[in-house]
N, C-alpha and C positions, 0 to 999 in steps of 0.2 A: 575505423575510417579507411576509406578504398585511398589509395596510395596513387600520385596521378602518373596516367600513361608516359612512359619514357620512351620515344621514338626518334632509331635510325634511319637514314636515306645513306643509299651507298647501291656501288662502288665507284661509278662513273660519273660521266660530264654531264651525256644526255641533255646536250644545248647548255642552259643553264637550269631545267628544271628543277631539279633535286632540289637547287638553292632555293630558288622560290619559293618549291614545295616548303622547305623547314621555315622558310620567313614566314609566311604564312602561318603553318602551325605555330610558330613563338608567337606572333599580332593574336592568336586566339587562345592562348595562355599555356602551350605544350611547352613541356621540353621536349626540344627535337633538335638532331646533330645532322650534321652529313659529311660523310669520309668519301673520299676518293683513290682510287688507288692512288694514281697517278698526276700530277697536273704541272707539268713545265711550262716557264714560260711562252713558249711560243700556242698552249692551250687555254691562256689566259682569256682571249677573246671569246674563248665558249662558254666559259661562267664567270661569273662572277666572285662567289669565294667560296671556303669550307672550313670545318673546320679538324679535319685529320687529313693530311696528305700524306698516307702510307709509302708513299715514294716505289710504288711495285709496278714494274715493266713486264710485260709479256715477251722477255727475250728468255727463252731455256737455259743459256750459260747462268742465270742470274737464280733458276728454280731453288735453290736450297734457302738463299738467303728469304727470299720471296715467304716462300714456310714459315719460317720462323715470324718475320711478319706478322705473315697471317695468323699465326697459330695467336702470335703474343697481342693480338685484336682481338682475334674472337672471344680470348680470355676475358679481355674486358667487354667486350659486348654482352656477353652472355649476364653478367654479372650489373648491367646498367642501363638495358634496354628491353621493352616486353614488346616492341612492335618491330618487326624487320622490315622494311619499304625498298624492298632491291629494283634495280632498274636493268632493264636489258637483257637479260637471262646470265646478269654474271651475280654473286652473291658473295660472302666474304675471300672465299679464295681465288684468285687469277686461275684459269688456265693458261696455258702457252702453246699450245696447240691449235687453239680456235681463236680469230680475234674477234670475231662475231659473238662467242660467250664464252662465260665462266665454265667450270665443272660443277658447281653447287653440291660438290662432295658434302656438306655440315648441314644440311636442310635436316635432315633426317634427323639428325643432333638436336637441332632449336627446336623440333616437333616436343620431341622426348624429354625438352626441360618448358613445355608451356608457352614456346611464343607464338605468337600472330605472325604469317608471312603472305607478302604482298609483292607480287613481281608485275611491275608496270614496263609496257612497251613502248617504243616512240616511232617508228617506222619501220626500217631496212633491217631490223634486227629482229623483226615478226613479217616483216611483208618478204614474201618470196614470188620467183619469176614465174614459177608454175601457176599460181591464181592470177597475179597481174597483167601478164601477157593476154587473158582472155578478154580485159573488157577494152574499147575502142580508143580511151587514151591512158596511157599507161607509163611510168617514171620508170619500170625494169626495164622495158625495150630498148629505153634512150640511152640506159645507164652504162658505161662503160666497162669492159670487161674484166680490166681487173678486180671492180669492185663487187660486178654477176661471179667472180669465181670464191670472192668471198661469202657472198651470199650461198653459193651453192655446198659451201664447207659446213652449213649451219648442222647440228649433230640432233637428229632427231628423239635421241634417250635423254639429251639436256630437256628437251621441251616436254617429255615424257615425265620427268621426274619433278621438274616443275607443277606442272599437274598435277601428281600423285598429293605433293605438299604443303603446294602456295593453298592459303585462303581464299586469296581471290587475285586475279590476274586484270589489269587495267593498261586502256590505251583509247584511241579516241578513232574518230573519220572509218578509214577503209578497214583498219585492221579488225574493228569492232565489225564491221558488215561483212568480212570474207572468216574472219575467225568468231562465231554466237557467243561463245560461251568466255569471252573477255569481256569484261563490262566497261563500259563508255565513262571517261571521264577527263574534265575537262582540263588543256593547260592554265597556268596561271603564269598573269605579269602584275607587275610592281605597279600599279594605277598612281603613285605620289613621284614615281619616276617618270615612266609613260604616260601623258598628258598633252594635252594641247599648248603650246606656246606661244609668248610675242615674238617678234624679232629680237626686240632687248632682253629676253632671255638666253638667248642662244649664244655661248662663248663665239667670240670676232673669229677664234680659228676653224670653226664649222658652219660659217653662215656662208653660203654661195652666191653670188653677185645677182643681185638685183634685177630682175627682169618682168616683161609683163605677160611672159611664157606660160603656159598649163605646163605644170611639173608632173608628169610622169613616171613615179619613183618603181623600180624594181630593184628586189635584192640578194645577193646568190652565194652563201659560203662556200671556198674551194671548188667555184664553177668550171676551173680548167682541170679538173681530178676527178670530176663526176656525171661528166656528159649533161645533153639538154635535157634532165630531166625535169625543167621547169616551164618547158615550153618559150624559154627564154627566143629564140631563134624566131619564133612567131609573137611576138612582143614586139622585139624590133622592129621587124618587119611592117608590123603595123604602126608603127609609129614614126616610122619612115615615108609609109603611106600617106599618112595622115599630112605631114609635115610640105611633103609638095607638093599637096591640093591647096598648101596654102595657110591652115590652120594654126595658129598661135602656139606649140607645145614644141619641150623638149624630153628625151630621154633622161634617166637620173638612174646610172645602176650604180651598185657598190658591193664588193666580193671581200671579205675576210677583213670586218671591221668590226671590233667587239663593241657589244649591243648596247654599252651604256654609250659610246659616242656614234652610234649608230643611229640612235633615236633622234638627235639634232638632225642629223638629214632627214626622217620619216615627217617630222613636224614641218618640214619646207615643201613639201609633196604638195599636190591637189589631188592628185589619185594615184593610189596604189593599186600593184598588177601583183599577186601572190604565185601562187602556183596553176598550171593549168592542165596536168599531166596524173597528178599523182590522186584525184577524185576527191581527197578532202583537201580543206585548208590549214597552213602550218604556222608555225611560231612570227613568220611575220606578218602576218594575218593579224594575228592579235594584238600583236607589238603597235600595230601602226591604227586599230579600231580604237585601242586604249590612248593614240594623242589625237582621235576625232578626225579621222581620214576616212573617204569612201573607200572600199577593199575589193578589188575585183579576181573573183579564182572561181576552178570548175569543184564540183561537188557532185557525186556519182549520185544517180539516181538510190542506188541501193544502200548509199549515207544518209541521203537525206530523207528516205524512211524512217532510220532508227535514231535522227539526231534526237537528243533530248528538247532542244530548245529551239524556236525561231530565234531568224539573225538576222542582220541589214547586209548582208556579203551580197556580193551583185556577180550572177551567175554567167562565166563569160565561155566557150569553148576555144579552140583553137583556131576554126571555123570561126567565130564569130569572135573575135576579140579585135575588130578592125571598128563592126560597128557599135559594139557595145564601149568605146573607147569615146568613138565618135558623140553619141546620144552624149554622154559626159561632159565630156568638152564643149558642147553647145547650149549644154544646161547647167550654170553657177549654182541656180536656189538648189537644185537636187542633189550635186556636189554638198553642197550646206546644210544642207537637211540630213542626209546620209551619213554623214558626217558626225553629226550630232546625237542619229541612234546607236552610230558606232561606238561612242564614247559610253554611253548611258549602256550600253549592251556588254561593254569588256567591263566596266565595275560592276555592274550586276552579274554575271558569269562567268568573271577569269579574275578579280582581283587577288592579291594573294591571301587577303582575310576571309573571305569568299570560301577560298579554295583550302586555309585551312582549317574551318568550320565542317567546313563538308569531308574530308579527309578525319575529323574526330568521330564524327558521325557513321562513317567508316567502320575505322577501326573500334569504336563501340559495339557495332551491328557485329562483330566478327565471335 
Protein backbone atom coordinates (compact mmCIF):
# COMPACT_ATOMS: atom_id res chain seq x y z
CA UNK A 1 0.00 0.00 0.00
CA UNK A 2 1.48 3.65 -1.27
CA UNK A 3 2.00 5.38 2.14
CA UNK A 4 0.15 8.87 1.88
CA UNK A 5 2.20 12.07 0.74
CA UNK A 6 3.72 13.95 3.76
CA UNK A 7 4.13 17.60 3.04
CA UNK A 8 6.20 20.62 4.27
CA UNK A 9 5.49 24.45 3.60
CA UNK A 10 8.32 26.47 4.91
CA UNK A 11 10.33 28.94 5.83
CA UNK A 12 8.46 32.20 5.69
CA UNK A 13 5.28 34.35 6.14
CA UNK A 14 4.69 34.92 2.50
CA UNK A 15 1.37 37.10 3.52
CA UNK A 16 -0.31 34.17 5.12
CA UNK A 17 -0.07 31.80 2.16
CA UNK A 18 1.86 28.91 3.35
CA UNK A 19 -0.91 28.63 6.00
CA UNK A 20 -3.66 28.53 3.79
CA UNK A 21 -1.74 26.50 1.38
CA UNK A 22 -1.49 23.48 4.43
CA UNK A 23 -5.20 24.26 5.43
CA UNK A 24 -6.13 23.47 2.29
CA UNK A 25 -4.09 20.38 1.87
CA UNK A 26 -5.39 18.96 5.42
CA UNK A 27 -9.59 19.99 4.04
CA UNK A 28 -8.32 17.40 1.24
CA UNK A 29 -6.88 14.71 3.50
CA UNK A 30 -2.89 15.58 3.40
CA UNK A 31 -0.62 15.67 6.06
CA UNK A 32 0.79 18.86 5.60
CA UNK A 33 2.93 21.13 8.32
CA UNK A 34 4.27 24.69 7.85
CA UNK A 35 7.47 25.83 9.74
CA UNK A 36 8.64 29.28 9.78
CA UNK A 37 11.68 30.51 10.61
CA UNK A 38 10.85 33.16 12.28
CA UNK A 39 7.35 34.83 13.45
CA UNK A 40 7.35 37.53 16.53
CA UNK A 41 4.59 39.19 17.45
CA UNK A 42 4.66 42.14 15.83
CA UNK A 43 4.45 39.54 12.31
CA UNK A 44 1.48 38.07 13.66
CA UNK A 45 -0.75 40.18 11.34
CA UNK A 46 0.86 38.51 8.20
CA UNK A 47 -0.49 34.92 9.03
CA UNK A 48 -2.26 33.47 10.61
CA UNK A 49 -0.37 30.49 12.46
CA UNK A 50 2.09 27.41 12.06
CA UNK A 51 3.10 24.97 13.28
CA UNK A 52 7.15 24.97 13.89
CA UNK A 53 8.46 28.46 14.81
CA UNK A 54 12.17 27.78 14.58
CA UNK A 55 12.79 31.08 16.15
CA UNK A 56 15.85 31.82 13.45
CA UNK A 57 16.78 35.56 12.58
CA UNK A 58 18.96 36.67 9.87
CA UNK A 59 21.25 38.53 12.27
CA UNK A 60 25.05 37.03 11.63
CA UNK A 61 26.00 37.45 15.61
CA UNK A 62 23.27 34.79 15.96
CA UNK A 63 24.75 32.18 12.80
CA UNK A 64 25.94 29.41 14.83
CA UNK A 65 23.04 28.94 16.98
CA UNK A 66 20.90 29.35 13.61
CA UNK A 67 22.98 25.94 12.30
CA UNK A 68 22.24 23.93 14.83
CA UNK A 69 18.59 24.75 14.33
CA UNK A 70 18.68 24.13 11.16
CA UNK A 71 20.60 21.28 11.04
CA UNK A 72 18.34 19.79 14.07
CA UNK A 73 15.06 20.44 11.34
CA UNK A 74 16.30 19.24 8.51
CA UNK A 75 17.01 16.03 10.60
CA UNK A 76 13.49 15.70 11.13
CA UNK A 77 12.32 16.75 8.00
CA UNK A 78 14.24 14.59 6.06
CA UNK A 79 12.85 11.71 7.99
CA UNK A 80 8.78 12.98 7.83
CA UNK A 81 8.20 14.60 4.82
CA UNK A 82 8.46 13.51 0.80
CA UNK A 83 7.29 16.83 -0.61
CA UNK A 84 9.41 20.10 0.14
CA UNK A 85 6.95 23.33 -0.77
CA UNK A 86 9.64 26.26 -0.03
CA UNK A 87 8.56 29.73 -0.62
CA UNK A 88 10.60 32.58 -1.69
CA UNK A 89 13.87 31.18 -2.69
CA UNK A 90 14.75 30.55 1.00
CA UNK A 91 14.64 26.64 1.96
CA UNK A 92 15.48 25.01 5.39
CA UNK A 93 18.51 27.09 5.99
CA UNK A 94 18.57 31.12 6.63
CA UNK A 95 21.06 32.91 5.08
CA UNK A 96 22.27 36.12 6.60
CA UNK A 97 23.52 37.69 4.04
CA UNK A 98 20.66 38.20 1.65
CA UNK A 99 17.19 39.06 3.07
CA UNK A 100 15.65 38.60 -0.02
CA UNK A 101 16.65 34.60 0.13
CA UNK A 102 17.99 31.72 1.60
CA UNK A 103 21.31 29.88 0.38
CA UNK A 104 19.43 26.57 -0.24
CA UNK A 105 22.87 24.93 0.69
CA UNK A 106 20.62 21.07 1.38
CA UNK A 107 18.66 21.11 -2.01
CA UNK A 108 21.02 18.97 -3.43
CA UNK A 109 20.79 16.80 -0.25
CA UNK A 110 16.70 16.33 -0.40
CA UNK A 111 17.46 15.51 -4.40
CA UNK A 112 19.90 12.45 -3.34
CA UNK A 113 17.45 11.10 -0.63
CA UNK A 114 14.04 11.27 -3.21
CA UNK A 115 12.16 14.21 -2.48
CA UNK A 116 9.92 16.37 -4.51
CA UNK A 117 11.00 20.27 -4.35
CA UNK A 118 8.66 23.13 -5.18
CA UNK A 119 9.79 26.80 -4.66
CA UNK A 120 6.75 29.16 -5.17
CA UNK A 121 7.24 32.94 -5.63
CA UNK A 122 4.86 35.70 -4.44
CA UNK A 123 6.19 38.94 -5.86
CA UNK A 124 9.31 41.33 -4.99
CA UNK A 125 11.21 38.21 -4.28
CA UNK A 126 11.09 37.17 -8.30
CA UNK A 127 9.96 40.48 -9.60
CA UNK A 128 13.10 42.75 -10.30
CA UNK A 129 13.46 46.39 -11.57
CA UNK A 130 15.16 45.51 -14.63
CA UNK A 131 11.86 43.75 -16.37
CA UNK A 132 9.37 46.09 -14.43
CA UNK A 133 10.69 49.36 -15.34
CA UNK A 134 9.97 48.39 -19.00
CA UNK A 135 6.25 48.29 -19.11
CA UNK A 136 4.07 51.66 -18.69
CA UNK A 137 2.81 51.16 -14.98
CA UNK A 138 5.07 49.62 -12.88
CA UNK A 139 5.30 48.92 -8.71
CA UNK A 140 9.47 48.98 -9.02
CA UNK A 141 9.64 52.65 -10.08
CA UNK A 142 7.41 53.74 -7.27
CA UNK A 143 9.04 51.63 -4.83
CA UNK A 144 11.27 53.18 -2.49
CA UNK A 145 14.93 52.80 -2.33
CA UNK A 146 15.76 50.99 0.30
CA UNK A 147 13.60 48.24 -0.58
CA UNK A 148 15.14 48.72 -4.93
CA UNK A 149 18.44 48.03 -3.01
CA UNK A 150 17.27 45.01 -1.54
CA UNK A 151 15.99 43.97 -4.55
CA UNK A 152 19.08 44.53 -6.32
CA UNK A 153 21.02 42.21 -3.59
CA UNK A 154 19.03 39.32 -5.08
CA UNK A 155 21.98 36.55 -5.78
CA UNK A 156 21.70 35.14 -9.16
CA UNK A 157 23.43 31.45 -8.35
CA UNK A 158 20.41 31.15 -5.63
CA UNK A 159 17.98 31.44 -8.62
CA UNK A 160 20.42 29.29 -10.63
CA UNK A 161 20.52 26.43 -8.34
CA UNK A 162 16.91 26.69 -7.64
CA UNK A 163 16.50 25.60 -11.21
CA UNK A 164 19.10 23.14 -11.32
CA UNK A 165 16.67 21.41 -8.33
CA UNK A 166 13.25 22.53 -7.79
CA UNK A 167 10.58 20.23 -9.69
CA UNK A 168 8.71 22.93 -10.47
CA UNK A 169 8.75 26.66 -9.56
CA UNK A 170 5.13 28.41 -9.00
CA UNK A 171 3.77 31.96 -8.67
CA UNK A 172 0.95 33.63 -10.41
CA UNK A 173 0.06 37.34 -12.57
CA UNK A 174 3.43 39.11 -13.83
CA UNK A 175 6.01 36.87 -12.49
CA UNK A 176 4.49 34.07 -14.59
CA UNK A 177 4.41 36.44 -17.90
CA UNK A 178 7.99 38.12 -17.43
CA UNK A 179 9.52 34.67 -16.10
CA UNK A 180 7.78 31.31 -18.89
CA UNK A 181 8.98 28.68 -17.36
CA UNK A 182 7.28 29.28 -13.51
CA UNK A 183 4.00 28.00 -13.76
CA UNK A 184 0.89 29.82 -12.89
CA UNK A 185 -0.94 29.04 -9.87
CA UNK A 186 -3.36 30.32 -8.05
CA UNK A 187 -3.54 32.01 -4.37
CA UNK A 188 -6.02 30.55 -1.90
CA UNK A 189 -8.43 32.08 1.01
CA UNK A 190 -10.47 30.58 3.63
CA UNK A 191 -14.13 30.99 1.68
CA UNK A 192 -15.92 29.85 5.50
CA UNK A 193 -13.82 32.99 6.72
CA UNK A 194 -14.01 35.26 3.84
CA UNK A 195 -17.62 35.53 2.92
CA UNK A 196 -20.14 37.98 2.62
CA UNK A 197 -21.85 39.29 5.81
CA UNK A 198 -24.95 41.03 7.73
CA UNK A 199 -24.27 43.74 9.73
CA UNK A 200 -25.16 41.50 12.98
CA UNK A 201 -22.41 39.56 11.99
CA UNK A 202 -19.88 41.90 12.29
CA UNK A 203 -18.27 42.28 16.16
CA UNK A 204 -19.64 46.17 17.52
CA UNK A 205 -15.78 47.00 17.54
CA UNK A 206 -15.36 46.86 13.59
CA UNK A 207 -18.56 48.00 12.23
CA UNK A 208 -18.09 51.84 11.00
CA UNK A 209 -20.83 54.26 11.59
CA UNK A 210 -23.65 54.04 9.54
CA UNK A 211 -23.86 56.00 6.48
CA UNK A 212 -25.71 56.12 3.02
CA UNK A 213 -22.11 56.80 1.49
CA UNK A 214 -20.60 54.27 -1.53
CA UNK A 215 -17.78 52.91 0.55
CA UNK A 216 -14.65 52.78 -1.31
CA UNK A 217 -12.37 50.39 0.47
CA UNK A 218 -8.66 50.35 -0.37
CA UNK A 219 -5.79 48.60 1.45
CA UNK A 220 -2.05 48.93 2.02
CA UNK A 221 0.38 46.90 4.32
CA UNK A 222 3.37 49.09 5.58
CA UNK A 223 2.29 51.78 2.88
CA UNK A 224 4.72 54.28 4.62
CA UNK A 225 7.89 51.75 4.04
CA UNK A 226 7.17 50.93 0.60
CA UNK A 227 6.28 53.83 -1.62
CA UNK A 228 3.11 54.22 -4.04
CA UNK A 229 3.34 51.15 -5.24
CA UNK A 230 -0.23 50.64 -5.37
CA UNK A 231 -1.31 53.60 -7.29
CA UNK A 232 -2.76 54.55 -4.06
CA UNK A 233 -1.90 58.38 -4.72
CA UNK A 234 -4.36 58.13 -7.74
CA UNK A 235 -7.14 56.38 -5.92
CA UNK A 236 -7.45 59.16 -3.80
CA UNK A 237 -7.32 61.49 -5.93
CA UNK A 238 -10.08 60.08 -7.67
CA UNK A 239 -12.08 59.88 -5.07
CA UNK A 240 -11.52 63.13 -4.04
CA UNK A 241 -12.83 64.08 -7.43
CA UNK A 242 -15.63 62.16 -7.35
CA UNK A 243 -16.70 63.55 -3.90
CA UNK A 244 -16.87 67.35 -5.00
CA UNK A 245 -18.83 66.90 -7.98
CA UNK A 246 -21.04 65.91 -5.43
CA UNK A 247 -21.40 62.03 -5.48
CA UNK A 248 -22.40 60.01 -2.42
CA UNK A 249 -18.86 58.05 -1.47
CA UNK A 250 -16.26 57.95 0.93
CA UNK A 251 -12.66 56.75 1.12
CA UNK A 252 -11.96 53.56 3.49
CA UNK A 253 -8.11 52.77 3.49
CA UNK A 254 -6.54 50.65 6.20
CA UNK A 255 -2.44 49.81 6.52
CA UNK A 256 -1.23 46.98 8.80
CA UNK A 257 -4.29 45.21 10.08
CA UNK A 258 -4.02 41.45 10.33
CA UNK A 259 -6.40 39.93 7.77
CA UNK A 260 -8.74 37.97 10.08
CA UNK A 261 -10.04 41.56 11.31
CA UNK A 262 -9.28 42.99 8.24
CA UNK A 263 -11.97 41.16 6.53
CA UNK A 264 -14.94 43.07 8.74
CA UNK A 265 -13.86 46.11 7.05
CA UNK A 266 -13.77 44.42 3.39
CA UNK A 267 -17.44 43.19 3.96
CA UNK A 268 -18.57 47.10 4.69
CA UNK A 269 -17.09 48.05 1.23
CA UNK A 270 -19.28 48.64 -1.89
CA UNK A 271 -16.16 48.61 -4.03
CA UNK A 272 -12.86 47.66 -3.73
CA UNK A 273 -9.76 49.38 -5.59
CA UNK A 274 -6.71 46.53 -5.39
CA UNK A 275 -3.76 47.36 -6.97
CA UNK A 276 -3.12 49.38 -10.04
CA UNK A 277 0.64 49.44 -10.64
CA UNK A 278 2.10 46.18 -10.22
CA UNK A 279 -0.12 44.43 -13.70
CA UNK A 280 -1.71 41.66 -11.89
CA UNK A 281 -3.92 41.38 -8.99
CA UNK A 282 -2.99 40.59 -5.28
CA UNK A 283 -4.17 38.94 -2.04
CA UNK A 284 -6.68 41.68 -1.50
CA UNK A 285 -8.22 40.99 -4.57
CA UNK A 286 -9.17 37.85 -3.44
CA UNK A 287 -9.67 38.49 -0.02
CA UNK A 288 -12.42 40.87 -0.68
CA UNK A 289 -14.08 38.66 -4.25
CA UNK A 290 -14.28 35.70 -1.58
CA UNK A 291 -16.93 38.30 0.73
CA UNK A 292 -18.80 39.23 -2.72
CA UNK A 293 -17.26 42.74 -3.49
CA UNK A 294 -16.88 44.24 -7.02
CA UNK A 295 -12.71 44.32 -7.35
CA UNK A 296 -11.30 47.00 -9.38
CA UNK A 297 -7.13 46.50 -10.42
CA UNK A 298 -4.98 46.84 -13.59
CA UNK A 299 -3.85 43.57 -15.30
CA UNK A 300 -1.14 43.74 -17.89
CA UNK A 301 -2.03 42.76 -21.22
CA UNK A 302 0.82 40.11 -21.21
CA UNK A 303 -1.20 38.48 -17.78
CA UNK A 304 -4.13 38.28 -19.19
CA UNK A 305 -2.81 36.29 -22.07
CA UNK A 306 -1.67 33.41 -19.98
CA UNK A 307 -4.38 33.69 -17.09
CA UNK A 308 -5.78 30.32 -16.66
CA UNK A 309 -9.08 31.48 -16.02
CA UNK A 310 -11.70 34.31 -16.63
CA UNK A 311 -12.57 36.64 -13.72
CA UNK A 312 -15.16 39.35 -12.78
CA UNK A 313 -11.99 41.92 -11.80
CA UNK A 314 -13.00 45.17 -13.54
CA UNK A 315 -10.04 46.49 -15.31
CA UNK A 316 -9.20 50.13 -14.23
CA UNK A 317 -5.64 52.11 -15.17
CA UNK A 318 -4.29 54.99 -13.49
CA UNK A 319 -5.65 57.00 -16.29
CA UNK A 320 -8.87 55.83 -16.00
CA UNK A 321 -9.67 54.83 -12.41
CA UNK A 322 -11.78 58.36 -12.01
CA UNK A 323 -14.22 56.90 -14.50
CA UNK A 324 -14.21 53.51 -14.04
CA UNK A 325 -15.07 54.37 -10.20
CA UNK A 326 -17.74 56.72 -11.56
CA UNK A 327 -19.70 54.00 -13.99
CA UNK A 328 -19.81 52.08 -10.30
CA UNK A 329 -21.10 54.38 -8.40
CA UNK A 330 -24.04 55.26 -10.55
CA UNK A 331 -24.69 51.63 -11.15
CA UNK A 332 -26.12 49.46 -7.59
CA UNK A 333 -27.40 46.38 -9.91
CA UNK A 334 -23.79 45.96 -11.57
CA UNK A 335 -22.21 46.59 -8.05
CA UNK A 336 -24.51 43.45 -7.15
CA UNK A 337 -24.17 41.44 -9.82
CA UNK A 338 -20.31 41.71 -9.70
CA UNK A 339 -20.43 41.16 -6.63
CA UNK A 340 -21.93 37.95 -6.74
CA UNK A 341 -19.62 36.43 -9.64
CA UNK A 342 -16.93 37.50 -7.34
CA UNK A 343 -18.10 35.40 -4.66
CA UNK A 344 -18.95 32.21 -6.97
CA UNK A 345 -15.35 32.88 -8.78
CA UNK A 346 -13.06 32.96 -5.28
CA UNK A 347 -14.87 29.40 -4.29
CA UNK A 348 -14.46 27.97 -7.41
CA UNK A 349 -10.69 29.10 -7.97
CA UNK A 350 -8.97 30.28 -4.77
CA UNK A 351 -10.80 28.38 -1.86
CA UNK A 352 -8.46 26.54 0.29
CA UNK A 353 -10.00 23.00 -0.62
CA UNK A 354 -9.95 24.03 -4.16
CA UNK A 355 -6.30 24.85 -3.82
CA UNK A 356 -5.51 21.99 -1.94
CA UNK A 357 -6.79 19.39 -4.41
CA UNK A 358 -5.10 21.03 -6.98
CA UNK A 359 -1.74 21.31 -5.02
CA UNK A 360 -2.18 16.92 -4.64
CA UNK A 361 -2.52 16.86 -8.19
CA UNK A 362 0.63 18.62 -8.27
CA UNK A 363 2.61 17.03 -6.36
CA UNK A 364 1.32 13.57 -7.86
CA UNK A 365 2.20 14.84 -11.48
CA UNK A 366 5.87 15.45 -10.09
Amino acid sequence: MNKPLRVLHAPIVALYQPWLYVEGLRRAGCNADYMCFYMSDQEQWLSHDYDFNLEIDYNPVNRPVNLEKGVDFFLYAVENYDIFHFHSGFSLFRGCDNFLAGNCSELHFLKKLGKKIIMHWWGCDRRTYEIDAHYRYSACLECVDSNRQWCASKDEEIFRKIERYADVQLSNGDICSSLPYIKWFNNAIDTDLWRPMTIDEIPDRYRLPHTENIRIFHSFGNSKIRGDVKGTREVTAAVERLRSEGHPVEFVFFDKIPNKELRYYQVQADIVVDQLRAGSHGSTAVECMACGKPVITYIRPEVAAIAPNDHPLIHATLETIYEVLKELIENAERRRAIGQSSREYALREHSCKVIGERLLELYGSL
